[in-house]
C-alpha positions as CSV (number, residue, x, y, z in Angstrom):
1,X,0.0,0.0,0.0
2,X,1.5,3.3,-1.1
3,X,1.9,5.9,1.6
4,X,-0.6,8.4,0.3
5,X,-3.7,5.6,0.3
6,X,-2.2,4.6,3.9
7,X,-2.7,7.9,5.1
8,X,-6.3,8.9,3.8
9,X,-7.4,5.5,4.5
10,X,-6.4,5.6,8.1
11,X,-8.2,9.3,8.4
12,X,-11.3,7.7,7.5
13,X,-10.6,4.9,9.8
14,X,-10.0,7.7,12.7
15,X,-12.9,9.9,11.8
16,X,-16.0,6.8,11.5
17,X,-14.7,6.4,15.0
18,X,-14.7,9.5,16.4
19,X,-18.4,10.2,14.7
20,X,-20.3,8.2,17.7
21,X,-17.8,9.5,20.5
22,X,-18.9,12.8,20.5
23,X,-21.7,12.6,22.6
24,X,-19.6,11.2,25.7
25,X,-17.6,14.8,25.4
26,X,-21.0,17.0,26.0
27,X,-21.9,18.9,28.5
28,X,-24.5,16.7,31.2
29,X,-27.7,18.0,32.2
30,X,-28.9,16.6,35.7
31,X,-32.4,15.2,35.6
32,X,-34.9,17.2,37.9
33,X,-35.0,13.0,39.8
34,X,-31.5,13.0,40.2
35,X,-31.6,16.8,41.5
36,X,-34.0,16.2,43.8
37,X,-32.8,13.2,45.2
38,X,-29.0,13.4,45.4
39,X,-30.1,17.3,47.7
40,X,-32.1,15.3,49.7
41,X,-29.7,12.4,50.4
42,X,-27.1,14.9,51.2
43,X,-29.3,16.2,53.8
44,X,-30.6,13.2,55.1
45,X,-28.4,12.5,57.9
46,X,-29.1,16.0,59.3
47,X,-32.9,16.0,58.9
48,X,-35.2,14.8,62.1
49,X,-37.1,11.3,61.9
50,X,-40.8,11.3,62.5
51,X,-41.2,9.3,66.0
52,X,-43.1,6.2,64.4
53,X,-40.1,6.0,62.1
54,X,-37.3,6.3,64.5
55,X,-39.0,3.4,66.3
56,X,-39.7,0.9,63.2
57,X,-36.0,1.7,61.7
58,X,-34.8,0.4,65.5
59,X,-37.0,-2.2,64.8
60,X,-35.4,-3.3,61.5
61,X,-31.6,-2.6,62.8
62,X,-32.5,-5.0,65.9
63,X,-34.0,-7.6,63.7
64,X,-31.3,-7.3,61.0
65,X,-28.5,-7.9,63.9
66,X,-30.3,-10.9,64.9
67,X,-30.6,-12.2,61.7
68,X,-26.5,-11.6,61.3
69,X,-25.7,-13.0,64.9
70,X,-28.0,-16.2,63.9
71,X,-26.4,-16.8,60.3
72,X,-23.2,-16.5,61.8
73,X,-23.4,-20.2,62.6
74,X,-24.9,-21.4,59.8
75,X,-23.0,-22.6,56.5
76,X,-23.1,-19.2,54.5
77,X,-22.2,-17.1,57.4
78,X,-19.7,-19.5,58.1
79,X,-18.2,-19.1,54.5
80,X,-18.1,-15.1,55.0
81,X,-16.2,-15.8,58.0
82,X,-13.6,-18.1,56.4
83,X,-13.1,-15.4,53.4
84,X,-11.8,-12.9,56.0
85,X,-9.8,-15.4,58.0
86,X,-8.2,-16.7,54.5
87,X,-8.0,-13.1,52.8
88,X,-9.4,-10.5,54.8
89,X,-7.6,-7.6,55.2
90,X,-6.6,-6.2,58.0
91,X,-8.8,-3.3,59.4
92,X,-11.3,-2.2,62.5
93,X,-14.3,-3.2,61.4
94,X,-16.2,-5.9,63.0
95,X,-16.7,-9.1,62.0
96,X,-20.4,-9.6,63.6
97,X,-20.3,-13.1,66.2
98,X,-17.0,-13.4,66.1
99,X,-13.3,-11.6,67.1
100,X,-12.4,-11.0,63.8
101,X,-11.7,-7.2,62.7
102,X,-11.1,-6.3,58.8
103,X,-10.9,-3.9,56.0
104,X,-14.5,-2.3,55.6
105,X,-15.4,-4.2,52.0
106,X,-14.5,-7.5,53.6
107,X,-16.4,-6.7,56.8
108,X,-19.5,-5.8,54.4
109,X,-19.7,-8.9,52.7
110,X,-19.1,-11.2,55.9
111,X,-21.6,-9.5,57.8
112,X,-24.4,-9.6,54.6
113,X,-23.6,-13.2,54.0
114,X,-24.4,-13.9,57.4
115,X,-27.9,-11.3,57.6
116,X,-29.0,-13.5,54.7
117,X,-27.9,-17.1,55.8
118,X,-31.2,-18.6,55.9
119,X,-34.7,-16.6,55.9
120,X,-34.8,-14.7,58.9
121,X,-34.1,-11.3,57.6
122,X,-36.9,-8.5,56.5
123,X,-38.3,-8.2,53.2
124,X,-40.0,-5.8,51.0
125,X,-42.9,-6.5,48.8
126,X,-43.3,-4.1,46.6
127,X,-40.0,-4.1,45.2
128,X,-39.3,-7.8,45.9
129,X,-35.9,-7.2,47.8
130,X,-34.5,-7.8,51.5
131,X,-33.2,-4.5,52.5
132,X,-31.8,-5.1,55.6
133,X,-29.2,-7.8,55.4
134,X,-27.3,-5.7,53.4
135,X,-28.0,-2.0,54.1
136,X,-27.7,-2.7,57.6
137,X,-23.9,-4.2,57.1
138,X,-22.8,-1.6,54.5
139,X,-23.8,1.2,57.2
140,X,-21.9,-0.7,60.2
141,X,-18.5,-1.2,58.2
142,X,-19.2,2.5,56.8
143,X,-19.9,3.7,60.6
144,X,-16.6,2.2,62.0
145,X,-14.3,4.0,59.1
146,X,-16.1,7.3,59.4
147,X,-17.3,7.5,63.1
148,X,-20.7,8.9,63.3
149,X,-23.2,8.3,66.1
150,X,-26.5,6.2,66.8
151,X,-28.7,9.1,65.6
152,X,-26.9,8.7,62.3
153,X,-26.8,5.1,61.8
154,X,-30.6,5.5,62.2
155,X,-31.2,7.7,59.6
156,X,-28.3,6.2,57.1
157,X,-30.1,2.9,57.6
158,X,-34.0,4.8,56.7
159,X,-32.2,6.2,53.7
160,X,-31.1,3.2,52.3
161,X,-34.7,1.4,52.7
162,X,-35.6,4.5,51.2
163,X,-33.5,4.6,48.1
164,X,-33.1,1.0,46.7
165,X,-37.1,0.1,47.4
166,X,-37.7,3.2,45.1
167,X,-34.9,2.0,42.6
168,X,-35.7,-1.4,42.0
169,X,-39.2,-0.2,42.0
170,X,-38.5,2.4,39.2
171,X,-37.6,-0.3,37.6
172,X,-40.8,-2.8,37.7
173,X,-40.6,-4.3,41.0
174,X,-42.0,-7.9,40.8
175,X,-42.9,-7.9,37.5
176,X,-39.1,-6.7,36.3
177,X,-37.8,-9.1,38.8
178,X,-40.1,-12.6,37.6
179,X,-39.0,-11.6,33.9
180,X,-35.9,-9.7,33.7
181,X,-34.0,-13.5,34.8
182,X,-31.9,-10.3,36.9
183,X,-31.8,-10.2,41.1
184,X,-33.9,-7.7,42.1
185,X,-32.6,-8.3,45.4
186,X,-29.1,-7.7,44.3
187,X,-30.1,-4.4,42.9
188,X,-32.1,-3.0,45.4
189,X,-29.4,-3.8,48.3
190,X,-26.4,-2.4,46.3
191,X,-28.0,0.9,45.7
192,X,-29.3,1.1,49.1
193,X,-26.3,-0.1,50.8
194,X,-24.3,2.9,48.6
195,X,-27.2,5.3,49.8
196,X,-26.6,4.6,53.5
197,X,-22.5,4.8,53.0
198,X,-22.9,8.6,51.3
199,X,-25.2,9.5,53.9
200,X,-22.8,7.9,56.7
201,X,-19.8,9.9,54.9
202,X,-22.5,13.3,54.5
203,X,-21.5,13.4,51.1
204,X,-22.8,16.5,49.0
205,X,-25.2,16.0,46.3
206,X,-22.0,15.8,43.5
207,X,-21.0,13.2,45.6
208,X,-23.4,11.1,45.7
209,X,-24.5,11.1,41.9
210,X,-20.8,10.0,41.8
211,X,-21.3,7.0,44.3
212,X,-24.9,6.3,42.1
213,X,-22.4,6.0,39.0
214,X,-20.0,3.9,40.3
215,X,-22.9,1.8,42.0
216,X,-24.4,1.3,38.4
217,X,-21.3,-0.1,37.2
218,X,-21.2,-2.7,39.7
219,X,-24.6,-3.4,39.7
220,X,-25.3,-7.5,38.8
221,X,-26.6,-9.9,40.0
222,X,-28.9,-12.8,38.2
223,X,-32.4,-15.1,38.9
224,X,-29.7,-18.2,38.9
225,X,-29.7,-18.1,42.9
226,X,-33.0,-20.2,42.3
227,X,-31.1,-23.3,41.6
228,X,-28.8,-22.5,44.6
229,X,-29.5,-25.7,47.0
230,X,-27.3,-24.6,49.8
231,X,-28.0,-20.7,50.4
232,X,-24.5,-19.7,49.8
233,X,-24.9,-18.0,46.2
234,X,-28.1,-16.7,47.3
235,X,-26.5,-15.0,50.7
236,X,-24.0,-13.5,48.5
237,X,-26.4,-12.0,45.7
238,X,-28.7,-11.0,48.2
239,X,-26.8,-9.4,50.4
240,X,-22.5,-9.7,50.5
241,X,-22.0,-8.8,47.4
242,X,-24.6,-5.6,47.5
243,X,-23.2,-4.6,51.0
244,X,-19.6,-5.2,49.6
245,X,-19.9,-3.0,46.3
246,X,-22.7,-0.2,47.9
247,X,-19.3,0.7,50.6
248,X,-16.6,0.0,48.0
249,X,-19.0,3.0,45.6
250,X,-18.6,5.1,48.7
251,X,-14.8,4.6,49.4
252,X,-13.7,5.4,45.6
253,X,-15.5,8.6,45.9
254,X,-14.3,9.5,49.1
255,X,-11.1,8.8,47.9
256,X,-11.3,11.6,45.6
257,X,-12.7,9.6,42.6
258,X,-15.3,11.2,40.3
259,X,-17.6,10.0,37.7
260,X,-20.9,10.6,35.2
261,X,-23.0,13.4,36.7
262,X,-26.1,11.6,36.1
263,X,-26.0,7.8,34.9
264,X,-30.0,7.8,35.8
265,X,-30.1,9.5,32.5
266,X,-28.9,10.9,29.1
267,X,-26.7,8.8,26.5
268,X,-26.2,5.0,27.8
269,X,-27.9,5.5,31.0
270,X,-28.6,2.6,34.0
271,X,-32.1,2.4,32.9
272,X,-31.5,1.8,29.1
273,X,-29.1,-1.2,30.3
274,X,-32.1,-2.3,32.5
275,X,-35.6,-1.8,31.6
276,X,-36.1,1.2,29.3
277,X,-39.5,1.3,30.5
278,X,-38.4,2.3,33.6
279,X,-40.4,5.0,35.1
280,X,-37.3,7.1,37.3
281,X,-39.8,9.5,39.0
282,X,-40.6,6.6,41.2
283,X,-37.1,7.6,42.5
284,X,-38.2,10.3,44.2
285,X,-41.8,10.1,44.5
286,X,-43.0,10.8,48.2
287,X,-39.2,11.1,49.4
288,X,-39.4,12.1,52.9
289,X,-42.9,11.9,53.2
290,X,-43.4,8.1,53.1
291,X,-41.0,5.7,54.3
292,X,-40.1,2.3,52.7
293,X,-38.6,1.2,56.3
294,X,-42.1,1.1,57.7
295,X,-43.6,-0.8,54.9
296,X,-41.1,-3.4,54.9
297,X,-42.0,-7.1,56.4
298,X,-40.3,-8.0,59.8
299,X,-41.0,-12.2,59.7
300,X,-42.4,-13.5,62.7
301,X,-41.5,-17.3,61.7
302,X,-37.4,-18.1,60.5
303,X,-38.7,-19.3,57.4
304,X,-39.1,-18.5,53.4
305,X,-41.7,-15.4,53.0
306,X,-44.3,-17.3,50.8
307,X,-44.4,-19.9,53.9
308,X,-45.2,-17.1,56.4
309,X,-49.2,-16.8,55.5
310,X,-49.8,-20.1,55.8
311,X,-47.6,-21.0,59.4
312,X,-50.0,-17.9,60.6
313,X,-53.2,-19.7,59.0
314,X,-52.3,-22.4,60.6
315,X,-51.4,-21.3,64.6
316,X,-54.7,-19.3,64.1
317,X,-55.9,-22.5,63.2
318,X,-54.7,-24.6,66.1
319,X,-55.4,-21.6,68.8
320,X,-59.4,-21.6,67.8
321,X,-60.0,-25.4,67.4
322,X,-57.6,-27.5,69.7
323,X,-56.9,-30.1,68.2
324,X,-53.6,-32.6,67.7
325,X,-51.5,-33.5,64.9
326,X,-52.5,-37.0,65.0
327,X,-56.4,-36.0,64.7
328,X,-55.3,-34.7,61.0
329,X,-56.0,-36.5,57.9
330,X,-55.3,-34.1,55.0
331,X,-53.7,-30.7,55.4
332,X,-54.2,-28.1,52.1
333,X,-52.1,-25.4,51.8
334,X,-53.2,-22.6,48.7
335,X,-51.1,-19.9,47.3
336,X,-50.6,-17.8,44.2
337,X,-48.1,-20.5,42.1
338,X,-45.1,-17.9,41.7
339,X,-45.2,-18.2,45.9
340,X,-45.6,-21.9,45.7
341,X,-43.1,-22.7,43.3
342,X,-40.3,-20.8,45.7
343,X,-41.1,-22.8,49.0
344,X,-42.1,-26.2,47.4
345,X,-40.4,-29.3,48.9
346,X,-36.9,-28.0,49.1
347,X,-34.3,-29.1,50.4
348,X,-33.8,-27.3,53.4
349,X,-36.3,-27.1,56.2
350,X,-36.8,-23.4,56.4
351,X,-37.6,-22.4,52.6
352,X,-39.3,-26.4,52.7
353,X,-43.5,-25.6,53.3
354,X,-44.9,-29.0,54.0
355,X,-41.7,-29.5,56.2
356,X,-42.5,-26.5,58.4
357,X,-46.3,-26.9,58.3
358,X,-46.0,-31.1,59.6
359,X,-43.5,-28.8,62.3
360,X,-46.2,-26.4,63.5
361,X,-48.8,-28.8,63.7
362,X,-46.3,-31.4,66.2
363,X,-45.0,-28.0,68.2
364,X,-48.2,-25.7,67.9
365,X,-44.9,-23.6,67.1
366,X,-42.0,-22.8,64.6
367,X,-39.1,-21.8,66.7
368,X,-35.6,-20.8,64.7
369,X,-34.3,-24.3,66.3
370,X,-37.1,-25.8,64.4
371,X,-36.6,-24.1,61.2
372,X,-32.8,-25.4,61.2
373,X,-32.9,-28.8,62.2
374,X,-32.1,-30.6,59.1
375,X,-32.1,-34.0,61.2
376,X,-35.9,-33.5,62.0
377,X,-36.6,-33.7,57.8
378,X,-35.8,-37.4,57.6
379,X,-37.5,-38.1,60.9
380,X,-40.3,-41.0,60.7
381,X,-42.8,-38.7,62.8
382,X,-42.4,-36.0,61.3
383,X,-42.5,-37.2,57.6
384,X,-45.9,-38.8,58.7
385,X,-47.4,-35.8,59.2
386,X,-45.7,-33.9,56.2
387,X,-47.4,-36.5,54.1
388,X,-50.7,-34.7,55.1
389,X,-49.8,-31.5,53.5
390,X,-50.7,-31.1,50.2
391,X,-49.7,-27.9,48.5
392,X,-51.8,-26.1,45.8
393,X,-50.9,-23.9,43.0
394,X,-53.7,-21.5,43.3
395,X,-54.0,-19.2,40.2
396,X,-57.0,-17.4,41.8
397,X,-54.3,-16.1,44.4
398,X,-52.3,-14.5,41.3
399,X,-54.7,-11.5,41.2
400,X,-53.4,-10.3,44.7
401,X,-50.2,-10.2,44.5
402,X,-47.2,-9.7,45.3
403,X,-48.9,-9.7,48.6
404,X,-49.1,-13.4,49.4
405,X,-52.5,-14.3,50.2
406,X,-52.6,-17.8,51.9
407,X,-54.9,-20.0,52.8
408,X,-55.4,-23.3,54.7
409,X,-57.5,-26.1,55.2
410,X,-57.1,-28.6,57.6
411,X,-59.8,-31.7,57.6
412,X,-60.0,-33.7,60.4
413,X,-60.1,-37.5,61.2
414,X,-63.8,-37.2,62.1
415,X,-65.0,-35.5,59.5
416,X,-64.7,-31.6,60.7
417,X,-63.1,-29.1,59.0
418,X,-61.3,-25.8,59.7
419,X,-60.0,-22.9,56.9
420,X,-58.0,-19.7,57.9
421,X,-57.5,-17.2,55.1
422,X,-54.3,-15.1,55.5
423,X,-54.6,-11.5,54.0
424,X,-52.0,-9.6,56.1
425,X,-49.0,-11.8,57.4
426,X,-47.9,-10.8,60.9
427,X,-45.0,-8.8,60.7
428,X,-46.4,-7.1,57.1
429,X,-47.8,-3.1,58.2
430,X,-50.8,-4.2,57.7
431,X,-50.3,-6.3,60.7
432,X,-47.5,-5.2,62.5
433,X,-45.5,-7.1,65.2
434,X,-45.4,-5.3,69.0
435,X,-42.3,-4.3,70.1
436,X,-42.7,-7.2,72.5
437,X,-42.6,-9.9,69.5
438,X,-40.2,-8.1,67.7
439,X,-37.7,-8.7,71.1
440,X,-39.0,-11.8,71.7
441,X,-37.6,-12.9,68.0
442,X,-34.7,-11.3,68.8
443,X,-33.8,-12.9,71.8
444,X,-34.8,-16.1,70.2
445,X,-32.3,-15.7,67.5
446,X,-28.8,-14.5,69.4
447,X,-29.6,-15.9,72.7
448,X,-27.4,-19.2,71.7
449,X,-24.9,-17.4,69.9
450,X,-23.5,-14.0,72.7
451,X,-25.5,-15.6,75.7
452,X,-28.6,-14.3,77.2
453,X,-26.7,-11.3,79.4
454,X,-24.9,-9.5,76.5
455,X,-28.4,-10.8,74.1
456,X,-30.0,-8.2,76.7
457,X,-27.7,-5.7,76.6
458,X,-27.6,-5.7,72.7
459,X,-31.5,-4.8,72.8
460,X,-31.4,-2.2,75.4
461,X,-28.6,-0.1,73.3
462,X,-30.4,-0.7,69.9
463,X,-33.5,0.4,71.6
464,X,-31.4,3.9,72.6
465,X,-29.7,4.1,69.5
466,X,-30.7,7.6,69.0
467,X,-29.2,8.4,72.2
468,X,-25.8,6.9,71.8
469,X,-22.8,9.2,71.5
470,X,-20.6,6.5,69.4
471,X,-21.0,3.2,68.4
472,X,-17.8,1.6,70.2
473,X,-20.1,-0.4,72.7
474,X,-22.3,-1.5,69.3
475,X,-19.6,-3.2,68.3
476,X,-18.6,-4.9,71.1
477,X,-22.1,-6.3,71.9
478,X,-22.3,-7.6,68.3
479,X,-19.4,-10.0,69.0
480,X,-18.6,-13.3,70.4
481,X,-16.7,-12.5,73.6
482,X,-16.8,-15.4,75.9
């Protein structure tokens, strides 16, 4: 090739490719979502909590902790534990039921993988996530690098509810998440795990549409956790990974990164990658006026949510009518068949329904002990009276959700029978657990893990949080010390 056809040649070559660059060199606009949330965000920590909000976030932080002290024994938590003793870093965050300190990202994605070990933690319908068992983490390993007090946790914690309900939301909620084949769950924790880390650091509103970019980019997470047998994948998509990334988006800011002004909108934006029918004034619509904390689930039962209505159905059931397990002959269980599909004879006893229903109907109960004890599946008593259950794909139920309307049937030996329809789950806000249950849960869960002394403790500072100067006594009560 002569010179001169080199040369033109290779200026065409440079010019086709410069053509479609030009828009990543213009000047960003900032959407009127992104203004108004990434002001109010920067304000957040500074703004007063309405007194029924203060006391449901408490609520949330105390059953989140629980749910991390009890998944600390259990196989995922366990494998979050072994990361950092293998390749943690060193650092001064804590390591939740255990001695361990480490470096803030590795303290995140222990502590998530243990809030999510098994199905304790709270959930939120609307947007089909589990906010807590990761935004809960992300703001602990964020509030031991920055140092902030309880009053601040608090509202770091509300913001994050607050911010990656209303994402994933913006996004479809249910519906994106049943046929997207992405994690909703992943996606709402890892944007409101960044939320609480920007509010913990009080970043300004440039900030924090910084932290939303880098937060974008690390956004994943896919529906494959279904086929996850041991919880271990699903722990990490749920809520390691998202508490892990939402504080690394934090620290590369903080660290003087920067980044797209708005990736909420203009060329290539987060909701083109993920459902360009997104509607993004979702994001910000009744910001600070309603509270996604106080409409999210706190589970009475240590179980899988669709298996909730039906244990309720079923106590009511037993309360009203008296009667024993043994005077059962046939036990139907009804629920939308998306809700079924979830909790239908697995493997494990607390995501297993006709495990945990033959459970409640020998212990008129279904304690966490209960809920764990993979030895009880394979005993003889207890498969007799699983055999009773029968569970029923009910696509009558589909028109109510995603709140999981349940109901039961039990038909005795001698001919009676009983039925308790389930509108409002205990622990939903439409039927909200006292403060009493809520401790009672508590105690329940981290009683065999820091001892009933320190269990007691641990409530009585979450239950001052507000009050609390610094958080150095937080983090001693969340570890194992005897």
């Amino acid at each position: 090739m002569k010179r001169r056809q080199f040369l033109t040649q290779s200026s065409y070559i440079i010019a086709g490719s410069a053509l479609p660059m030009t828009h990543l060199f213009a000047k960003e606009t900032i959407s009127p979502e992104m203004e108004f949330l990434s002001n109010y965000m920067s304000q957040a920590y500074s703004k007063k909590l309405p007194e029924d909000i203060l006391e449901q976030a408490k609520f949330h932080i105390l059953d989140t902790f629980s749910a991390i002290l009890s998944g600390s024994e259990l196989a995922p938590g366990v494998s979050g534990i072994n990361y950092v003793k293998r390749h943690g870093s060193t650092g001064k965050c804590t390591v939740i039921g255990t001695q361990l300190k480490a470096g803030p990202l590795e303290a995140a994605l222990a502590n998530g993988m243990m809030g999510h070990a098994d199905e304790t933690d709270d959930s939120h319908g609307r947007s089909r996530s589990h906010p807590g068992c990761s935004i809960v983490p992300a703001t602990m390993a964020s509030s031991e690098i920055f140092g902030i007090t309880g009053d601040h946790f608090i509202k770091a914690v509300t913001l994050g509810y607050d911010v990656g309900t209303r994402l994933l939301m913006s996004l479809g909620g249910p519906e994106f998440s049943y046929t997207s084949h992405k994690s909703s769950h992943s996606i709402a924790g890892m944007f409101g795990s960044a939320a609480a880390a920007s509010c913990v650091a009080k970043f300004n509103p440039q900030k924090i549409r910084w932290v939303f970019d880098y937060t974008a980019q690390q956004s994943s997470g896919i529906a494959a956790w279904g086929r996850d047998t041991d919880h271990i994948e699903k722990a990490f998509v749920f809520a390691g990974m998202p508490a892990r990334n939402g504080v690394a988006s934090a620290l590369l800011v903080d660290t003087g990164w920067n980044g797209i002004d708005d990736i909420f909108s203009g060329a290539d934006n987060y909701f083109l990658a993920y459902a360009p029918n997104a509607k993004p004034n979702i994001l910000v619509d009744k910001l600070g006026v309603q509270f996604e904390i106080a409409l999210t689930d706190i589970k009475k039962w240590s179980v899988g949510s669709p298996i909730q209505g039906p244990l309720d159905a079923l106590s009511i059931l037993l309360q009203k009518n008296k009667f024993n397990a043994d005077d059962v002959e046939k036990l139907d269980v009804r629920l939308a068949p998306s809700a079924a599909k979830v909790v239908n004879n697995r493997e494990m006893p607390d995501i297993c329904l006709q495990h945990m229903m033959a459970i409640m109907l020998m212990d008129k109960t279904a304690s966490f002990k209960a809920a764990h004890d993979i030895d009880r599946m394979k005993d003889a008593k207890v498969l007799a009276q699983r055999a009773k259950v029968n569970l029923i794909s009910d696509e009558n139920l589909n028109q109510f959700m995603p709140i999981r309307v349940a109901i039961v049937e039990v038909i005795l030996k001698d001919g009676r029978r009983f039925s308790e329809r389930v509108d409002a789950v205990r622990g939903t806000p439409r039927n909200p657990m006292t403060k009493v249950e809520v401790f009672d849960k508590a105690l329940d869960l981290i009683g065999p893990v820091i001892g009933n002394d320190q269990s007691k403790e641990l409530l009585a500072f979450v239950n001052s949080l507000e009050q609390q100067t610094n958080l150095n006594k937080l983090s001693y009560l969340l570890q194992k010390n005897s």
